[in-house]
C-alpha positions as a Python dict, from the first residue, in 0.01 Angstrom:
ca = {
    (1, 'X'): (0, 0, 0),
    (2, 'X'): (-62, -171, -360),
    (3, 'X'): (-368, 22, -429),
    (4, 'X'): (-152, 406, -376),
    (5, 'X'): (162, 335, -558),
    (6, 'X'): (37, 504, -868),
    (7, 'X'): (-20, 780, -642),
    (8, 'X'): (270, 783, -482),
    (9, 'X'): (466, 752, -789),
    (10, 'X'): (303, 1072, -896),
    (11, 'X'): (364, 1253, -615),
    (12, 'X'): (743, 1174, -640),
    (13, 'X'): (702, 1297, -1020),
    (14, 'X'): (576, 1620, -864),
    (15, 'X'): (833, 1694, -618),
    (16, 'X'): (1120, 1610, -833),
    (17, 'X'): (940, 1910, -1090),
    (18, 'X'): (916, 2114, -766),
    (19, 'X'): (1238, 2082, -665),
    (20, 'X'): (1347, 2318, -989),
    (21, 'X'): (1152, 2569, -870),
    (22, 'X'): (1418, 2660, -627),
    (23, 'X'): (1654, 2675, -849),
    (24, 'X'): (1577, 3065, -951),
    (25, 'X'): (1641, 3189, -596),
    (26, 'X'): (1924, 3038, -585),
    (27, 'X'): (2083, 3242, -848),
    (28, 'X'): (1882, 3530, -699),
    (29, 'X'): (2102, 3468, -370),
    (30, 'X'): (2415, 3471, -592),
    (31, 'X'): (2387, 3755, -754),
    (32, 'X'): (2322, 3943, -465),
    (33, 'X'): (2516, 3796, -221),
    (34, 'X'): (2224, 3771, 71),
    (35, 'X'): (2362, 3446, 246),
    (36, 'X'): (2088, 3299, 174),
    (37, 'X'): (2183, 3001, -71),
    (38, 'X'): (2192, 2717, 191),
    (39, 'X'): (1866, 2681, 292),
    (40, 'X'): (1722, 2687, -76),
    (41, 'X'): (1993, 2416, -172),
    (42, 'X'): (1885, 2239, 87),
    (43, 'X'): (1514, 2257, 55),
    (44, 'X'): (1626, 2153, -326),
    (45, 'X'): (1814, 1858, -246),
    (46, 'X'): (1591, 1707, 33),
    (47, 'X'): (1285, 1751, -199),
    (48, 'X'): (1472, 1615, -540),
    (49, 'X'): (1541, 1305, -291),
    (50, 'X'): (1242, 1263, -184),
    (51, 'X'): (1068, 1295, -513),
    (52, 'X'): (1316, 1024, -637),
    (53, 'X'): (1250, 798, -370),
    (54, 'X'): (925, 783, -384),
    (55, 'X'): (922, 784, -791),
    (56, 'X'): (1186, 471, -748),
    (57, 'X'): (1029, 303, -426),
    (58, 'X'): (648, 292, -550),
    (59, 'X'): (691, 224, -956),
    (60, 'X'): (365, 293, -1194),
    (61, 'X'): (147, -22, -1238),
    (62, 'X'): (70, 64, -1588),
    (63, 'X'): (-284, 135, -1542),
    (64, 'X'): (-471, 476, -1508),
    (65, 'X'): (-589, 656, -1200),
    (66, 'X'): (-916, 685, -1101),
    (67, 'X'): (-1119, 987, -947),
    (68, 'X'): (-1039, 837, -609),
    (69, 'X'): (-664, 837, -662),
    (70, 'X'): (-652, 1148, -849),
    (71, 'X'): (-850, 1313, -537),
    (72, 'X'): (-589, 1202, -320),
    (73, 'X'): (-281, 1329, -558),
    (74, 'X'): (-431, 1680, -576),
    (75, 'X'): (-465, 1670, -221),
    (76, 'X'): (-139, 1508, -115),
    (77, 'X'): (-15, 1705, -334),
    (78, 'X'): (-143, 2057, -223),
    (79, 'X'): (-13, 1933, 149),
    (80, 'X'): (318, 1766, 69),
    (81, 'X'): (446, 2055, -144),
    (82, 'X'): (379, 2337, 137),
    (83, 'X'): (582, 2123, 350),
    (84, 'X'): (862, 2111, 103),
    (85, 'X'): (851, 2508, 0),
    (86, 'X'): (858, 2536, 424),
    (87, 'X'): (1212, 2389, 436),
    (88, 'X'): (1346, 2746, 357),
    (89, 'X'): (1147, 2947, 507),
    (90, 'X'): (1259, 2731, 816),
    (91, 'X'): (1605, 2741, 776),
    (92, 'X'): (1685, 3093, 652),
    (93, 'X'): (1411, 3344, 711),
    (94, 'X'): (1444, 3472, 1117),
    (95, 'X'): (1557, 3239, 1385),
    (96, 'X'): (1266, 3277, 1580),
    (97, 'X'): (1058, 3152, 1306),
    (98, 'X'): (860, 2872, 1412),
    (99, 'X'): (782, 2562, 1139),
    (100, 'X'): (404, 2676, 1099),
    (101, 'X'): (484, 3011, 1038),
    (102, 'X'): (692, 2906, 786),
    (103, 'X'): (443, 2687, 642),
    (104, 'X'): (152, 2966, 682),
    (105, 'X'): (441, 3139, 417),
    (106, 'X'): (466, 2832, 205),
    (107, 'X'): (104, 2805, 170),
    (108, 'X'): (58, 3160, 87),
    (109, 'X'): (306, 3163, -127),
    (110, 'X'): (223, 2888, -332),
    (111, 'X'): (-203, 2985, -329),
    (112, 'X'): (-107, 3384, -392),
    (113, 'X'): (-285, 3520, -105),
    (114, 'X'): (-23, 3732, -2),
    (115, 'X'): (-68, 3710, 386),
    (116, 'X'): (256, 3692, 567),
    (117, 'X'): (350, 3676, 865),
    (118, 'X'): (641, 3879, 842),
    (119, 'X'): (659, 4173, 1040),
    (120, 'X'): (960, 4358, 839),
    (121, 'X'): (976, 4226, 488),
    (122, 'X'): (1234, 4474, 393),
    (123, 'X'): (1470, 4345, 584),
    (124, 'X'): (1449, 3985, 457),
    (125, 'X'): (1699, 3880, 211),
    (126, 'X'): (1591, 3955, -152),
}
């Protein structure tokens, strides 16, 4: 566990600047009244905890990473923050929507591809 704190730590430095990134559709969801603030203050505060507790639990050694560690961040990182930007897609979207459908979204979302699996968009809230 000693040898991954530094990676860890970053990781929790990651999610904690992820967590803001729901912050716009929230205020999207207020100002047009969707219903569909919960699950993105949810998704916000279970990621800002999580980022914290790691960023608390594993503290920096003081030394720099090397490629090995910064290998794993990037991918850690890539896998831990699609299961983060799921947590509202799994909450709010449909109620049939399964957890790696709404991960397929999070990962599409977050690389740009643009697949969805969404059948009618239009009737999603904005």
């Amino acid at each position: 566990m000693q040898r991954y704190t530094n990676s860890l730590h970053v990781i929790g430095i990651l999610l904690m600047i992820f967590s803001v990134s729901m912050l716009p559709p929230m205020g999207v969801s207020i100002y047009y009244n969707d219903h569909a603030l919960m699950p993105f203050v949810i998704g916000f505060l279970v990621t800002l905890a999580f980022g914290v507790f790691l960023w608390r639990v594993c503290p920096a050694s003081g030394r720099n990473l090397n490629i090995r560690e910064g290998f794993l961040v990037v991918f850690l990182f890539w896998v831990i923050l699609s299961l983060f930007g799921a947590i509202p897609f799994s909450l709010a979207a449909t109620p049939h929507l399964r957890f790696t459908d709404a991960f397929f979204e999070s990962v599409s979302g977050l690389t740009t591809t643009g697949a969805t699996t969404f059948t009618h968009v239009e009737k999603l809230p904005k």
